[in-house]
C-alpha positions in Angstrom: 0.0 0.0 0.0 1.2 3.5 -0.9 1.1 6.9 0.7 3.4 8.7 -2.0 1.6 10.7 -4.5 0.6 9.1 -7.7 -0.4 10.8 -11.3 -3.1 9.0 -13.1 -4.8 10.1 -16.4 -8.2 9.3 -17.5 -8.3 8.9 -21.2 -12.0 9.6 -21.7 -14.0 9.8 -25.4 -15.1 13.4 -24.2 -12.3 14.3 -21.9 -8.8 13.7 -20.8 -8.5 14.1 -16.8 -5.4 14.4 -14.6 -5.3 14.0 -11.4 -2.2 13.8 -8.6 -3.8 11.8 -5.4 -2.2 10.5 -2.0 -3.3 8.8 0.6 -4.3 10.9 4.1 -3.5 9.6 7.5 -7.1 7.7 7.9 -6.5 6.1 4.1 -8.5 8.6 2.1 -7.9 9.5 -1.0 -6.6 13.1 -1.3 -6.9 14.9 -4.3 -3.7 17.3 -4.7 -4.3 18.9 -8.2 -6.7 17.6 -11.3 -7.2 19.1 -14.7 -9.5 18.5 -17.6 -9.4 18.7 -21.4 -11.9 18.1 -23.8 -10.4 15.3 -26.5 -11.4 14.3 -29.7 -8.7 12.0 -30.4 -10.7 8.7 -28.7 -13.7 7.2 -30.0 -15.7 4.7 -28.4 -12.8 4.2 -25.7 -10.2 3.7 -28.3 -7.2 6.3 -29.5 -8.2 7.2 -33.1 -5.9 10.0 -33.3 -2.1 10.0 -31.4 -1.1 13.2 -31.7 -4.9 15.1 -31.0 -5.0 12.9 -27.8 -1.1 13.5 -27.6 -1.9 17.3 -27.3 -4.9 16.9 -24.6 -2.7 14.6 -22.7 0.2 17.0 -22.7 -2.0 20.1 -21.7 -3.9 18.6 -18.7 -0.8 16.7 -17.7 1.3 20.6 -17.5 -1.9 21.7 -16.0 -1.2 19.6 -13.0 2.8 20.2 -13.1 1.8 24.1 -12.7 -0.3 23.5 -9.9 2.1 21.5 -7.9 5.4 23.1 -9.0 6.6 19.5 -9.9 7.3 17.6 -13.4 5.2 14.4 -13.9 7.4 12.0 -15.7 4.6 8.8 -15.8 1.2 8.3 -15.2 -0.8 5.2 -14.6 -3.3 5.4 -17.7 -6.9 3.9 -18.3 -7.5 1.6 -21.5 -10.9 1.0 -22.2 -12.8 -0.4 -25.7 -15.0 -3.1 -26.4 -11.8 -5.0 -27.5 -10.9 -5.0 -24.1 -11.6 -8.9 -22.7 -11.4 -10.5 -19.2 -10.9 -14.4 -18.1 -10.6 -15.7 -14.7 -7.6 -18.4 -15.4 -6.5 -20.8 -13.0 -2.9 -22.0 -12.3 -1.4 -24.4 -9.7 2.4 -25.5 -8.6 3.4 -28.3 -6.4 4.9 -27.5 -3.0 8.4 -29.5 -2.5 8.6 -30.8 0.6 4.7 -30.8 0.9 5.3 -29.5 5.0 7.5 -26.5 4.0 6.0 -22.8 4.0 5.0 -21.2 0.8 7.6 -18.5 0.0 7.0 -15.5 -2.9 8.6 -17.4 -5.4 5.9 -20.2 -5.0 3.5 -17.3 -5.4 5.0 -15.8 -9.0 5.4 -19.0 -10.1 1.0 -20.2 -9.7 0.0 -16.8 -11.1 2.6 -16.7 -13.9 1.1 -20.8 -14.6 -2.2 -18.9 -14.6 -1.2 -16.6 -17.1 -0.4 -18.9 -19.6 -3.6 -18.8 -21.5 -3.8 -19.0 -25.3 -4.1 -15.7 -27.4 -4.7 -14.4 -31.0 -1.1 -12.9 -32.5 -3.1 -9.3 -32.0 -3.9 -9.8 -28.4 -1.8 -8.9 -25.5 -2.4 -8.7 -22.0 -3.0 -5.9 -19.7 -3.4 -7.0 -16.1 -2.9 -9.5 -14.5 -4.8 -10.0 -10.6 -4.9 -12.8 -8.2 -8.8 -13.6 -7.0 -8.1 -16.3 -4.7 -5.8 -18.3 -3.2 -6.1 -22.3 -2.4 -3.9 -24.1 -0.3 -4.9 -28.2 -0.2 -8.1 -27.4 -2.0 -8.7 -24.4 1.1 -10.5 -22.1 -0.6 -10.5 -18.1 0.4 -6.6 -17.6 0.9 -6.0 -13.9 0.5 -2.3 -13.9 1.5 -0.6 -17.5 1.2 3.0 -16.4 1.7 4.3 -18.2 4.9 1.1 -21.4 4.9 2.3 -24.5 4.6 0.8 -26.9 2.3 1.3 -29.2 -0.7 -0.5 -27.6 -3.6 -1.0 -23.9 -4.2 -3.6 -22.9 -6.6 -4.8 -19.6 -8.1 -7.5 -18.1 -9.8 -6.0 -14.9 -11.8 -8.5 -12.1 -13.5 -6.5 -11.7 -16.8 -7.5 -8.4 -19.0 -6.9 -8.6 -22.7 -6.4 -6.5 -25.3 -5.9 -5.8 -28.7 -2.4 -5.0 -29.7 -2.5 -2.3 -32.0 -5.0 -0.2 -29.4 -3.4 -0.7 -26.4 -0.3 0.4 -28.7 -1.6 3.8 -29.9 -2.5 4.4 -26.0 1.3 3.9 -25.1 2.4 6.1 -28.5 0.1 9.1 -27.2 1.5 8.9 -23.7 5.2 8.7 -24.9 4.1 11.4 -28.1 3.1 14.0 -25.0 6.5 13.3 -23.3 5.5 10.9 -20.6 5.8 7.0 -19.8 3.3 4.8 -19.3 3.9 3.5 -15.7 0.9 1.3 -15.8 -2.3 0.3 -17.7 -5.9 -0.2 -15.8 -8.7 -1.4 -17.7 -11.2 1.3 -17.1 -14.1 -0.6 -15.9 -11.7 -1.9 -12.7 -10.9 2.1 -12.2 -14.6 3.2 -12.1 -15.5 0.2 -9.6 -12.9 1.4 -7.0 -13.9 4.8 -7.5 -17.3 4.3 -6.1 -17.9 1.4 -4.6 -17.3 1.0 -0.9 -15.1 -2.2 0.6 -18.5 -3.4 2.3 -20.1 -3.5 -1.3 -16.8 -5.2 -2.8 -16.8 -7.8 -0.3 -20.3 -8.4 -0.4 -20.2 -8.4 -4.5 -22.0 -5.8 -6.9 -21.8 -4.6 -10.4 -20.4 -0.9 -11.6 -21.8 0.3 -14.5 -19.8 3.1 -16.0 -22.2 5.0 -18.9 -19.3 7.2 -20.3 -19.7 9.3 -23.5 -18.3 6.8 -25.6 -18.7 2.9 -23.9 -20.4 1.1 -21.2 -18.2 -0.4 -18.8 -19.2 -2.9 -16.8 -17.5 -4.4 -13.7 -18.5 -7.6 -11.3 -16.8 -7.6 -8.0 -17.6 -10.8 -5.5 -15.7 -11.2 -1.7 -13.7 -8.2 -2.1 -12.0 -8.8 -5.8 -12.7 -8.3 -9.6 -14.8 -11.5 -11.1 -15.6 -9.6 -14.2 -14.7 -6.7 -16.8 -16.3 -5.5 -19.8 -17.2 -2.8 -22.1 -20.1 -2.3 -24.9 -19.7 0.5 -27.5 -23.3 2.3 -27.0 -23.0 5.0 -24.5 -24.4 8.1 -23.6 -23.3 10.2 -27.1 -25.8 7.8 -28.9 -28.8 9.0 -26.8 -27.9 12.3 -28.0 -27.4 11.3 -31.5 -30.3 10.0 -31.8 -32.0 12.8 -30.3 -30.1 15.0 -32.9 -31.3 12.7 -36.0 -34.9 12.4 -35.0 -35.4 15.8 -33.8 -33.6 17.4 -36.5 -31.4 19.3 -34.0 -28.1 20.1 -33.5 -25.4 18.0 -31.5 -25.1 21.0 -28.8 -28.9 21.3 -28.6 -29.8 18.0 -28.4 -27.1 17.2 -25.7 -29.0 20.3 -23.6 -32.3 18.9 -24.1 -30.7 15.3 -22.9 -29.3 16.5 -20.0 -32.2 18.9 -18.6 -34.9 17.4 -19.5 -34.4 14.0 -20.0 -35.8 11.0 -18.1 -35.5 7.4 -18.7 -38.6 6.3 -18.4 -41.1 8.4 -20.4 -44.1 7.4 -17.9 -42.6 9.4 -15.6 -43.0 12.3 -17.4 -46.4 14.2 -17.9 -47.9 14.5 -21.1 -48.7 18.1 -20.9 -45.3 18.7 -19.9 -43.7 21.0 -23.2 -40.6 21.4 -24.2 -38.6 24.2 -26.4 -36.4 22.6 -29.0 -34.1 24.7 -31.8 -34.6 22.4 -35.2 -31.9 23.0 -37.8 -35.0 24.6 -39.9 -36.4 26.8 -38.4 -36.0 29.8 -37.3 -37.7 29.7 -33.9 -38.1 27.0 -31.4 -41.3 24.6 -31.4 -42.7 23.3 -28.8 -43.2 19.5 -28.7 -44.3 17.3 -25.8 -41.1 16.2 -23.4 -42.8 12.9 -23.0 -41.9 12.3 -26.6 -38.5 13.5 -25.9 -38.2 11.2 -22.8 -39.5 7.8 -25.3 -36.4 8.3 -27.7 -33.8 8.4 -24.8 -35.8 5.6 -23.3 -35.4 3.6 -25.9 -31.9 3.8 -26.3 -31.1 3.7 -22.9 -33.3 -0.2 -22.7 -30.8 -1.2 -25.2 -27.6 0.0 -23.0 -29.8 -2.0 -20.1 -29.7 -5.0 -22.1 -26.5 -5.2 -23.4 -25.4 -4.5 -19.8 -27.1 -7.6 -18.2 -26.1 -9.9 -21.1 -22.3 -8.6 -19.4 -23.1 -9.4 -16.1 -25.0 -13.2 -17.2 -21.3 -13.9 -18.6 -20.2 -13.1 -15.4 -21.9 -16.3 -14.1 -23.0 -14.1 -11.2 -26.3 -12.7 -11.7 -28.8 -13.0 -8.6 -25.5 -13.6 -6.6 -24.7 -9.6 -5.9 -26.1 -8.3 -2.8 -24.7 -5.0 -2.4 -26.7 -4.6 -6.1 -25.9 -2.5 -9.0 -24.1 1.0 -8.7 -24.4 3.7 -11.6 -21.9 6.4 -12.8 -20.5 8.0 -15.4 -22.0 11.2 -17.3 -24.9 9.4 -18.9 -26.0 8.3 -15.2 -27.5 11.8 -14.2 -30.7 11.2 -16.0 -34.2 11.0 -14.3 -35.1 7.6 -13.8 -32.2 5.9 -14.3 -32.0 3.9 -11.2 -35.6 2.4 -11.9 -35.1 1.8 -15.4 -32.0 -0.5 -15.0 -33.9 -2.2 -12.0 -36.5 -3.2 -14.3 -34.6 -4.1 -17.4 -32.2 -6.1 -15.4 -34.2 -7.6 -13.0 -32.6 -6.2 -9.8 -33.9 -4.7 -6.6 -31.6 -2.2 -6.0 -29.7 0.5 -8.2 -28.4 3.4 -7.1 -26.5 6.8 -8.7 -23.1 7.1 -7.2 -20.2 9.6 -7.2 -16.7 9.0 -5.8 -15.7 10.6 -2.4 -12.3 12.1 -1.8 -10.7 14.0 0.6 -8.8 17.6 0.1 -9.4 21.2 -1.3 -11.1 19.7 -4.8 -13.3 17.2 -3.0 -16.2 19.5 -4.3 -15.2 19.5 -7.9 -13.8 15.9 -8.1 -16.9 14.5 -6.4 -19.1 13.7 -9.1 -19.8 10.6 -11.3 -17.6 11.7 -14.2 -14.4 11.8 -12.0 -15.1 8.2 -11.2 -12.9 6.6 -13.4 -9.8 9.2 -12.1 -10.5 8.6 -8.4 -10.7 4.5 -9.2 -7.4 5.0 -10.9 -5.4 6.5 -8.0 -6.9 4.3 -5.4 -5.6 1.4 -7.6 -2.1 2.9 -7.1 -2.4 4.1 -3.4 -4.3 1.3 -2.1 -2.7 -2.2 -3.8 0.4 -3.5 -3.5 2.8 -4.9 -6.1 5.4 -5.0 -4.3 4.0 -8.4 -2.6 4.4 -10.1 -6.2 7.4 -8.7 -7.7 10.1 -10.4 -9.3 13.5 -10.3 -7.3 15.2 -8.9 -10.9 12.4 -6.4 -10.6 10.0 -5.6 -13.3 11.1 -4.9 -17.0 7.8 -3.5 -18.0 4.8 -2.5 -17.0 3.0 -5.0 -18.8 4.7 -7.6 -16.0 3.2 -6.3 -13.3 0.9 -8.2 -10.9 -1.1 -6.3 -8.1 -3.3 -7.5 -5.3 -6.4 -6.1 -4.2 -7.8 -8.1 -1.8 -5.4 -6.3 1.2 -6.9 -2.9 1.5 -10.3 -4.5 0.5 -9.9 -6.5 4.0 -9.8 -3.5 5.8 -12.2 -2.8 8.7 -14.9 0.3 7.6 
C-alpha cells in the first residue's frame, strides 16, 4: 500500500483528466491537483488519433505540473474499448517438501502458470490479478506467503487487449513526453472509484455510462470477477435525439441533460418542451414525453446489453450490495428504476466518488469516477508483494493485489 503521490490520467472519449492523489493519514484519498481537457482524439474508448489525444494529454498533464510546482514524468493510464476482454484463469504448482512454507517465489510462479492462456497474434495482456488463493483445495486464501501446504492454486482475472490499441494508447503517452507507468482497464478504475469495501466484499456490479462505452465491472468477496465494455453510451442518446429531432449535437445534448428522463411514464404529457430544429428559425414546442421515449429507448438497449455482461459473469442473482451507476450518462431522471426493471434487480443506485482535500467538491461527481478509481488502484494495492527479485522490465509484467486494503475494517 502506498502513501506517495501518484499521477493517473483518465483517457476519456469526451475528456482527458489528470489527477495527482495521496493517501491521508485515515487512508483517504486526497486529491492534490486535477485538470481536464476536452479530447477528440478517442472514439468509443479507443485512441483514433495520437497526436490530437497526444496534445490533450500534454495540456492537462502541465496543467497539474503548474499546480504542484513538480514535473510528472509517468502516469498510470486507463484503457478502455469493447476489444478489451477479461478471463478468470486458473494456475497451480506443487509444493516441494509438501510440510514447508509457501515463499514469494511459489506465489509468482502459480499466477505466472495462470497466465499462460492461449491468445490471437493481435492480443496482449493488460493485467494480470490474483482472486483467490487455495492451499490443499482451502478455498479463500487472500495472502498465502508463509502457509504451509502441498498444492498452491490460483484463480487470476486476466485483462486482454488488442495489440494495436493498447499500442496507440502507449504512443500518445510517450508522443506527449511521458511514460506509461501502468495500464488499468477502465471498468476496474470506475468500480474502485465508487464502490465502498463493504459493497466489494459483499459483491456488486459498476456500470460506468461514459460518452463513448459502457463499462461494466463484477466484483464478489472483495476482488474483480468480471470486466467488460459495450460501444453504446451516452453520445448515442444524444445522436439519436439530434437525427430524429432534427437538432443540432449541442442542442440535443442540452435537451438530454435537462430534460431527459428514462422512463417516459414518468413524465407528464402536458409537460412541453422548447427545441431549436436546424430549420427553423424559432423554437417549437413539442411534448417532453416524446422526448423522454427516444432516450428511453436507447437507454433499454444499453440496459440490455449491460445484463447480457453481467450473465457472462456467471453471477447474476449472486450480488447483494446490487448494482451502482456512474458516469456522465448516469444523471438522468429515472435511471436507477429503469435499470432495475430491465435487469431484474432490486436495487440500483446513482453514485459519485468521495475524496478528501481542497477539490473534493469538484472531483466528487460521477464523471471523476474513473480518475478517483485509478489512483486508489495505485495508493491502495500492493505490487510490491508479487514482484520479481530482478524487478520488473515492463509495465506489462506487473501483478497487483487487491484483496489487502479490501480486508480493511470500515
Amino acid at each position: 500500500m502506498s502513501i506517495s503521490p501518484v499521477f493517473v490520467l483518465d483517457l476519456g472519449s469526451t475528456k482527458v483528466v489528470c489527477l495527482a492523489a495521496s493517501l491521508t493519514e485515515k487512508g483517504d484519498v486526497r486529491v492534490e491537483a486535477f485538470s481536464q481537457v476536452g479530447c477528440r482524439g478517442v472514439k468509443q474508448g479507443v485512441v483514433h488519433d495520437v497526436d490530437a489525444t497526444a496534445t490533450a494529454i500534454d495540456e492537462a498533464v502541465s496543467r497539474v505540473e503548474r499546480s504542484l510546482g513538480e514535473a510528472v514524468d509517468d502516469l498510470v493510464v486507463s484503457i478502455a474499448g469493447a476489444h478489451l476482454q477479461s478471463v478468470n484463469a486458473q494456475g497451480f504448482v506443487p509444493i516441494y517438501p509438501s510440510s514447508r512454507q509457501i515463499r514469494q517465489d511459489d506465489v509468482l510462479s502459480v499466477i505466472n502458470h495462470s497466465r499462460q492462456i492461449v491468445m490471437p497474434a493481435d492480443r496482449e495482456q493488460i493485467m494480470a490479478i490474483p482472486r483467490e488463493f487455495r492451499i490443499d483445495g482451502q478455498r479463500g486464501v487472500s495472502k498465502p506467503i508463509g502457509m504451509s501446504g502441498g498444492r498452491l492454486e490460483v484463480v487470476t482475472h486476466v485483462v486482454t487487449g488488442q495489440s494495436a490499441k493498447v499500442s496507440s494508447v502507449e504512443r500518445a503517452v510517450t508522443l506527449a513526453g511521458r511514460r506509461v507507468r501502468e495500464m488499468v482497464p477502465q471498468p476496474l478504475a470506475t468500480g474502485l472509484g465508487v464502490a465502498t469495501m463493504g459493497q466489494l466484499e459483499d459483491g456488486c456490479v459498476v456500470v460506468d455510462i461514459g460518452g463513448g462505452t459502457t463499462d461494466v465491472a463484477v466484483f464478489a468477496n472483495g476482488a474483480i470477477a468480471y470486466s467488460g465494455s459495450v460501444p453504446v453510451s451516452s453520445n448515442h442518446v444524444t445522436s439519436d435525439l439530434s437525427t430524429l429531432l432534427k437538432t443540432s449535437p449541442d442542442e440535443a445534448e442540452r435537451l438530454k441533460t435537462q430534460f431527459g428522463a428514462c422512463l417516459s411514464r414518468v413524465v407528464s404529457e402536458n409537460e412541453r418542451v422548447e427545441v431549436k430544429q436546424t430549420d427553423q428559425a424559432e423554437p417549437r414546442p413539442m411534448q417532453r414525453r416524446v422526448l423522454c421515449e427516444i432516450i428511453e429507448s436507447r437507454m433499454r438497449e444499453i440496459g440490455t446489453l449491460v445484463r447480457r455482461q453481467i450473465d457472462m459473469s456467471g453471477l447474476n442473482g449472486q450480488l447483494p450490495a446490487g448494482l451502482l451507476l456512474t458516469g456522465g450518462g448516469s444523471q438522468m431522471q429515472a435511471i436507477d428504476a429503469l435499470f432495475c426493471e430491465v435487469l431484474g434487480v432490486s436495487k440500483a443506485a446513482v453514485v459519485s466518488p468521495k475524496v478528501a482535500g481542497p477539490h473534493a467538491k469538484s472531483v466528487e461527481v460521477p464523471t471523476m469516477s474513473t480518475s478517483v478509481g485509478l489512483a486508489r488502484y495505485c495508493l491502495e494495492s500492493d505490487e510490491h508483494e508479487f514482484a520479481p527479485v530482478s524487478g520488473f522490465t515492463n509495465w506489462k509484467e506487473k501483478i497487483r493485489t487487491l484483496r489487502n486494503p479490501f480486508n480493511k475494517k470500515g
